[in-house]
N, C-alpha and C positions, 0 to 999 in steps of 0.2 A: 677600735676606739669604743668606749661603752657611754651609751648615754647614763639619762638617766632613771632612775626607781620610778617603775608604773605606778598610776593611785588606784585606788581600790575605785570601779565603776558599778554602779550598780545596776541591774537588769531590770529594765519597764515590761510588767505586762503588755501582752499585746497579743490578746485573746486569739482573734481570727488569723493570725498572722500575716496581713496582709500591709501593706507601705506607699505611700505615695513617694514615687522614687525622686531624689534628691536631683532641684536643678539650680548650675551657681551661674554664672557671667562668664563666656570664652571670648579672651580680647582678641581672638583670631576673629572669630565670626561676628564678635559685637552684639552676639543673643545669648537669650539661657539656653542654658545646654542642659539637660540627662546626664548626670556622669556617676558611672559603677555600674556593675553589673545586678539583675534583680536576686542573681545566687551566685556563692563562691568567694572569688578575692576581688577587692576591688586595691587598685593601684594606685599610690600618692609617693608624686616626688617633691620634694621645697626644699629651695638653695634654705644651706643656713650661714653662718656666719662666716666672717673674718675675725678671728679672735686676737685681736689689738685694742680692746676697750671693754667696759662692761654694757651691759643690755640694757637699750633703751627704748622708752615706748613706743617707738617706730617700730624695732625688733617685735617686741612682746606684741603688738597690734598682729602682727603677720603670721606669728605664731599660735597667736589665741584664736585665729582667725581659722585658720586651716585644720585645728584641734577640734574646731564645732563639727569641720566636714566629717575628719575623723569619727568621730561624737554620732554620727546623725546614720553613716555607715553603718556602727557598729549595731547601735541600737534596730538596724533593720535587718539584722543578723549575718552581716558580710564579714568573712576575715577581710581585716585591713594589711596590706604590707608599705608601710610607709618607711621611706629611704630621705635621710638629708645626711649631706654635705658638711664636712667644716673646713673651710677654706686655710688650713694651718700653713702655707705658706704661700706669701703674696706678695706684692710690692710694698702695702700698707703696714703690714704687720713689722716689716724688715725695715722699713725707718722710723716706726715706733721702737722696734727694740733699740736701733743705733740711737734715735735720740733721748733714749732712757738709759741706755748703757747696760738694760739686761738681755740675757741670754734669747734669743727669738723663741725657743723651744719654751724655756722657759714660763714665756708671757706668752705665747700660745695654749700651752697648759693649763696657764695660771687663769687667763680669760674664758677658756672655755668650761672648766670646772664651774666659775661664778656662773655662767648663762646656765650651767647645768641646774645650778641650784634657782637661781630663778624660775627656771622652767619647771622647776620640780616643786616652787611656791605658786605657782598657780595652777597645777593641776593639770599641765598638761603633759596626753601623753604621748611617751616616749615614741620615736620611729623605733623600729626591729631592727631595722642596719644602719648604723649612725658611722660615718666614713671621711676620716682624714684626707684631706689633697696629698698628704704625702705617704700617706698608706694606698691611695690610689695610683699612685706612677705605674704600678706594673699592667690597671687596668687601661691605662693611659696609653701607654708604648703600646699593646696588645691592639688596642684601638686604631691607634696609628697603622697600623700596619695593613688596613681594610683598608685605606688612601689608593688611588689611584694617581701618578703624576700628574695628572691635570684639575688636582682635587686639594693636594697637598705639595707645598711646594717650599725650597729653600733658597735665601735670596741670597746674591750674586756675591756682593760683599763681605765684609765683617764687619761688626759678630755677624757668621749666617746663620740665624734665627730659621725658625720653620714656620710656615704660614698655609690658611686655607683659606682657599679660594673659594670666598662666599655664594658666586656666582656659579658653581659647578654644580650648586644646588639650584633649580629652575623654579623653586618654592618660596624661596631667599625674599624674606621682605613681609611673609603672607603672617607672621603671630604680631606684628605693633604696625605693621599698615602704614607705614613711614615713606613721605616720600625723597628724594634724595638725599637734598640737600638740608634736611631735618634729621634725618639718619645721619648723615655726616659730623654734622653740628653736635649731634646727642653724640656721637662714637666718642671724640674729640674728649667728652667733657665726663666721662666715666670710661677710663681709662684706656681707651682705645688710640691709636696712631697713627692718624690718616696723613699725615705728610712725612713716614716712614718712605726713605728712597727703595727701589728696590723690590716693591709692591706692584703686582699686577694691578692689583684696584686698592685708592684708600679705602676701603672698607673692609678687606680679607684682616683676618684676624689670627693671634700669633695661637700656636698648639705648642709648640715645644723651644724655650729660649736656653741656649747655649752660658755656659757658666761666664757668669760675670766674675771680676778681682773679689775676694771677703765675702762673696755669697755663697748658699748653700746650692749643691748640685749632686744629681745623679748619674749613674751611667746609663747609659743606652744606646741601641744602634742606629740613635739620630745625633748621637753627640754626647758627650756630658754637659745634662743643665738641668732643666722642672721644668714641668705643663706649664700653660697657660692657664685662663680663668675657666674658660668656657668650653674647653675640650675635657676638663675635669670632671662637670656634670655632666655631662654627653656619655661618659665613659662609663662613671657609675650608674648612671640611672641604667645603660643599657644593662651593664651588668647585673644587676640584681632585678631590675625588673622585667629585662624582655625590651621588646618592639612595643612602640605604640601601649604606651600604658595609660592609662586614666586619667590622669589631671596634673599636670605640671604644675607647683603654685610658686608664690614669692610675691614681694613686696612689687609695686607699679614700677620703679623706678628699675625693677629686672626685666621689662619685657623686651627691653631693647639699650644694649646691645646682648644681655648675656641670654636672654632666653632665644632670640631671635638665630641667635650663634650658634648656641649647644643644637636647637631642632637640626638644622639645618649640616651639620657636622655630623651627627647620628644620622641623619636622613642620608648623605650621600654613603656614609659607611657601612650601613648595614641594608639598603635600600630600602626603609620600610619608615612610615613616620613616627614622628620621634612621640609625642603625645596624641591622643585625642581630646583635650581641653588645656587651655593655658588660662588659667585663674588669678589672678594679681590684687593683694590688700591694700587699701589706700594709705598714701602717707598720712603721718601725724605730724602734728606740731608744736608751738609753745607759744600758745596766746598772740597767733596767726601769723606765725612767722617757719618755717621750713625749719623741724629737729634734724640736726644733724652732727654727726661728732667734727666737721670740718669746722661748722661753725660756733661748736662749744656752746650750744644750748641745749643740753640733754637732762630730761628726767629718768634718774636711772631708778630701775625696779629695787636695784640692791639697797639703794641711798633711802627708797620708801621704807622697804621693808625693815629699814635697820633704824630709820626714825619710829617705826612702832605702829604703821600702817598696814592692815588686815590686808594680806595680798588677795583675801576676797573682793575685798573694793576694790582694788587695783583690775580685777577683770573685770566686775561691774562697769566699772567705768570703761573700759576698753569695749564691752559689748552694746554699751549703750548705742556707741555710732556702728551703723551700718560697713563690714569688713572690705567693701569696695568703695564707700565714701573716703574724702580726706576732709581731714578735721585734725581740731587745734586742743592740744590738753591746755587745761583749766583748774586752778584751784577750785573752782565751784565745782565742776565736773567728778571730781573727788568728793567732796564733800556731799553731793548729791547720791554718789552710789553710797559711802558710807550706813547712810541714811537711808536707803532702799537695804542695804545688805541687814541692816539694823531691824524694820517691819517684814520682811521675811522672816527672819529669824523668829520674833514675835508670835508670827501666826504659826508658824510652821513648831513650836514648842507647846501650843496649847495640846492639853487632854484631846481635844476634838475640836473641829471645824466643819468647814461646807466641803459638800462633793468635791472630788477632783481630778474626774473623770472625762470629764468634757475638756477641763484645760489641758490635760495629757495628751489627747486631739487635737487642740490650737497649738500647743506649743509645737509637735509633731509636723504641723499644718508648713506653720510658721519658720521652722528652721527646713523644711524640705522646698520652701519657694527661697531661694537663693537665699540659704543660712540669714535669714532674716531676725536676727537675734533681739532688736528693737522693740519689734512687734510681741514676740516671745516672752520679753520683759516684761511689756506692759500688758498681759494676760495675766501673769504672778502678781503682778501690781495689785488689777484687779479683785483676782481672789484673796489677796493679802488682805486689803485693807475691807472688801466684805467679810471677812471668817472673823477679822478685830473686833466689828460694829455689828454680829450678832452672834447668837448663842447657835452654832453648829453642832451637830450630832453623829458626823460622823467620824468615827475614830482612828479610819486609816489615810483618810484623807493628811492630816500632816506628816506623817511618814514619804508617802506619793509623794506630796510635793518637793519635800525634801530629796527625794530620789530622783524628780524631773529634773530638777535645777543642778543635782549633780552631774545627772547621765547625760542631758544633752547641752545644757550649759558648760558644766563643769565648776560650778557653783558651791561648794562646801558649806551647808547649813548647819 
């Protein structure tokens, strides 16, 4: 699967070449963490979609979020190998297309092209290996097959489904810190089946379901049918990245069950941990109420862009909040970056301005203490509205800036 068109980044001085190495939030440990290496490749995995709807600011939040890590990496001269997912078939996707009556491939396609192009209106960039669920089945069976019978298991009945036994992992529990009966409640209510008969523990989680009447299925030496959710990422990440790679991300409402799941599913399969950081963006909302496409309140990025909204605001406004807060989109909140996108631009178009040397140090500062992009902001603020209210001289300072706000914002001036 091809994502999509990288943007053009451009390169910040950085005389001495030395970096205060990048620390974000791991919901395993509950501290900042160090994550990447100080030379080399540094590793990023982020679930990405189910492609049954278009991208909304929760998505886009998650994304832009993990773009800054990206961002903050690269600018400290690490190759990045960054891997996501597109979940092309699921349960959600498959009664989206039945209750539209299109083709599931179809409107898999069809949604994941639109996210494409969003993603490609805000400037973020692309993963290197961008990987269908159903281009991954063969990493999936391959996967499989690392299973131990007291790891993987298939239940007694029909359909006999294949199922892993969470608990074979003695880690089980340690990235959302959940205690039972919270874990159970949550499994319950994102898509999990804990009063499935048949199950060693409600909590073990399905890897490989047996074909259903009118759904799509593959072959394999577990049956003809498709992965599960979470045995999908497990599979790819391993594959393309290794053991224990760098920083698992995705949205809060992944860390459990599906992050909690995939660790744990790679940890007993290949006996080495699955991440060294789990990182999660905060949800968004809609004038303090939970966005979500269940409950048909979505501000969709296409719906902005296609009213005539600069997808520059549109990350403005997403970076304004902190990428681990949650918070409520706002027609104000729009209107406020518009208006910030509008005074950078300003400043940053004159002949000359003030120094901009120091804030390439703050901002630098500023996104390496846990991608604090707030703070970062209102450093450009700053020099923005001083370079307005006096005659500056020096004439590469608006170039700079314009190149900060690209390279570790992703900001287009």
């Amino acid at each position: 699967m091809q994502a999509w068109q990288a943007p053009q980044v451009p390169t910040l001085p950085r005389p001495n070449g030395e970096f205060d190495p990048v620390r974000v939030q791991d919901t395993a440990s509950g501290e900042l963490q160090t994550v990447g290496p100080r030379s080399g490749t540094a590793r990023l995995y982020v679930c990405g979609i189910t492609p049954y709807d278009a991208t909304h600011m929760g998505h886009a939040n998650t994304y832009v979020s993990f773009d800054l890590l990206h961002r903050v990496w690269r600018d400290q001269g690490l190759d990045v190998h960054y891997v996501q997912n597109v979940t092309d078939i699921d349960d959600p996707l498959l009664e989206r297309a039945d209750a539209t009556g299109v083709d599931w491939q179809e409107l898999a396609e069809d949604q994941t092209e639109l996210f494409r192009t969003d993603m490609r209106a805000l400037r973020v960039i692309p993963p290197k290996d961008y990987i269908g669920a159903v281009e991954s089945i063969p990493l999936v069976v391959e996967l499989l097959h690392k299973f131990g019978p007291d790891s993987v298991y298939q239940l007694p009945e029909a359909p006999q489904d294949w199922y892993f036994a969470v608990h074979s992992d003695p880690d089980f529990g340690q990235v959302a810190g959940l205690d039972h009966d919270t874990a159970l409640a949550i499994f319950g209510e994102r898509g999990g089946d804990p009063e499935r008969a048949g199950k060693r523990h409600p909590l073990d989680c399905l890897v490989w379901q047996l074909e259903r009447d009118g759904e799509p299925a593959w072959d394999s030496p577990f049956g003809r049918g498709r992965p599960g959710w979470h045995i999908e990422c497990a599979a790819i990440a391993e594959h393309f990245l290794g053991t224990t790679f760098d920083v698992q991300g995705g949205g809060s409402d992944l860390a459990f069950p599906h992050h909690e799941m995939s660790a744990s599913e790679a940890a007993v399969a290949t006996g080495e941990p699955f991440a060294k950081a789990f990182v999660h963006a905060g949800m968004v909302g809609l004038d303090g109420e939970k966005m979500s496409k269940s409950k048909g309140n979505l501000v969709l990025v296409s719906r902005l862009r296609a009213g005539g909204t600069d997808p520059m605001a549109i990350r403005l406004a997403l970076l304004a909040n902190h990428y681990r807060s949650d918070w409520s989109w706002t027609d104000a909140l729009l209107t406020e970056a518009e208006e910030r996108l509008a005074v950078w631009r300003r400043a940053t178009g004159r002949a000359a301005a003030l120094p901009a040397t120091d804030l390439l140090a703050e901002v630098r500062a500023a996104m390496a203490d846990d991608l604090d992009a707030p703070r970062a902001l209102g450093a450009i603020d700053a020099w923005a509205a001083a370079s307005l209210n006096v005659d500056g001289d020096d004439t590469d300072a608006p170039g700079l800036v314009a190149d900060i706000a690209d390279a570790l914002l992703g900001v287009k001036l």
